[in-house]
N, C-alpha and C positions, 0 to 999 in steps of 0.2 A: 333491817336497816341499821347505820350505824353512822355515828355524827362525824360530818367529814373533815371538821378543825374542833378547837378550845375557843366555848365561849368565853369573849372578855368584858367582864363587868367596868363598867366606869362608873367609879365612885362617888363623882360629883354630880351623877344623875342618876343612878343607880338605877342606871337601865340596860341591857345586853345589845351586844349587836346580835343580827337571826344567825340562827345557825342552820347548815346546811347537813343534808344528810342525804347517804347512798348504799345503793344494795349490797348487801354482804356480800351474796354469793355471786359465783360467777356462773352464767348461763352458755353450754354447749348439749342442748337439747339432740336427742335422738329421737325423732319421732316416724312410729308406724303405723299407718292407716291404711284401710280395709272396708271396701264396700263393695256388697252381694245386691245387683237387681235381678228377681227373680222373675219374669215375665212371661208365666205360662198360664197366667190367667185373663188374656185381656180383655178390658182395655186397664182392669187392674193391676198395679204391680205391686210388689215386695222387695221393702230395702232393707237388709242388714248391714249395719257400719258398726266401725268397732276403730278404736285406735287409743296408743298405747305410745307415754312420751316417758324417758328417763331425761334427767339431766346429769349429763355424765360431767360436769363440773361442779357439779353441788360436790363439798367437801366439810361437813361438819365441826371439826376441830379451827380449819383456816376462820370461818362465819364466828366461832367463840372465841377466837385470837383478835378480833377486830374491834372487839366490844361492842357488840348488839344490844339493842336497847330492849329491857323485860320485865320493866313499872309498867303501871297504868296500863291501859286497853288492848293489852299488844295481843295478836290474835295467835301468836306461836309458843304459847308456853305453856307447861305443863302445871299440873296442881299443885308443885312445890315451886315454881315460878325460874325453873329453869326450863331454858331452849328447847322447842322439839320442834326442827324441822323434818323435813323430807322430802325426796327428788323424786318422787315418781307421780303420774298420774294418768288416768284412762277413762275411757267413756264408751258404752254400745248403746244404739239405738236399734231400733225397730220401727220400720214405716208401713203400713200398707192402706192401698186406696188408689186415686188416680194420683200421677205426681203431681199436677199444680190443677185444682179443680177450676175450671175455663165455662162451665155449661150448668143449668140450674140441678142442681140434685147431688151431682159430683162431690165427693169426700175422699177425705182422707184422716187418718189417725196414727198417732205418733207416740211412741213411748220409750223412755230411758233413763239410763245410770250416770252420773259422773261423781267423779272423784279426783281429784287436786290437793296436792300434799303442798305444804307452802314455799319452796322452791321450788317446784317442777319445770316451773314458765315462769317467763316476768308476767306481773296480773295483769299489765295492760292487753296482752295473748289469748285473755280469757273473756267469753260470753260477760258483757257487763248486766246481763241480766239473770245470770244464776248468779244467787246470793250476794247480790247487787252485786258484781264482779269482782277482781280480786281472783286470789287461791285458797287456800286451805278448805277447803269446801268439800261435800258430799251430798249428794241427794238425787232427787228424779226430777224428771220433766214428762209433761205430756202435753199433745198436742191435737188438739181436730179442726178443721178448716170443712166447709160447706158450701158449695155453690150454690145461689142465690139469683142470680142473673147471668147472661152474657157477658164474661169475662168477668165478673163479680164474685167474690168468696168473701164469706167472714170466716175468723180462724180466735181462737182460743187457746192459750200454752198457761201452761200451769205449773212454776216452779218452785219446788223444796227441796230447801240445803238446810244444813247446819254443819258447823267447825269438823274441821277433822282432829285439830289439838286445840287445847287452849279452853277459856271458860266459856258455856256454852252460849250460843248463838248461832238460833235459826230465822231463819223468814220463808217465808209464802208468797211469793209474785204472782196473780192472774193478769195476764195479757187479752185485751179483747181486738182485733185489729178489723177493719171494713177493706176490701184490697180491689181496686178497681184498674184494668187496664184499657187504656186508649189509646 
């Protein structure tokens, strides 16, 4: 991000007007996605998904012509406390089980990668629940769901990220969900 005017101090109150601020980089995403159901088990199936985004308007020098801000908490910078962005990012998953468990006993289980360099996407683009959303990120996810009733499942995801640049910072989310349809 980067301040989009000059704050002005007034001196006889010596308070700022806010300042506003916008994203450096310019976003022209190329994204490819890829998903395999394999169903020659049934009434089980098998999902491979896999996808794969560059941002071909990230341009690194334009984002450090702008003056980017790289005090305090910034999640993109390096241990000499300059800039490290980057455009790319990707994620595979792996599913197998029923697709959505409808009947008592019914599962499924879910397991994966992502990875988010902090241009790739704008963060609002991103799962707000890997590494509270956001980009710069990397970690796994897993997932199992169990039928329980007639149209009933509870489901479970389990996510860890931490930073791709910048000082570290990870989290742990467990999701517990009750999912009932009528």
């Amino acid at each position: 991000m980067f301040p989009l005017r000059d704050i002005v101090i007034n001196s006889s109150t010596l308070s700022t007007e806010p300042e506003y601020f916008g994203l450096a980089s310019h976003f022209r995403p190329l994204d490819i996605h890829g998903k395999i159901d394999i169903a020659n088990y049934d009434p089980l199936l098998i999902t491979l998904e896999g996808e794969f985004v560059k941002n071909l308007g990230y341009n690194r020098n334009f984002i450090l012509s702008r003056g980017i801000l790289t005090g305090g908490p910034v999640n993109n910078v390096g241990n000499n406390g300059a800039f490290v962005g980057g455009d790319t990012a990707y994620m595979a998953r792996l599913k197998v089980g029923y697709p959505q468990p409808s009947e008592l006993w019914q599962w499924n289980v879910e397991a994966g990668y992502k990875y988010l360099e902090s241009d790739s996407l704008p963060d609002a683009f991103d799962d707000t629940d890997f590494h509270l959303g956001g980009t710069n990120a990397k970690g796994y996810l897993i997932d199992a769901a169990l039928g329980i009733a007639h149209n009933t499942y509870i489901q479970a995801t389990w996510f860890s990220a931490i930073q791709v640049s910048g000082p570290p910072d990870g989290n742990d989310v467990l999701q517990i969900d009750l999912n009932t349809k009528f």
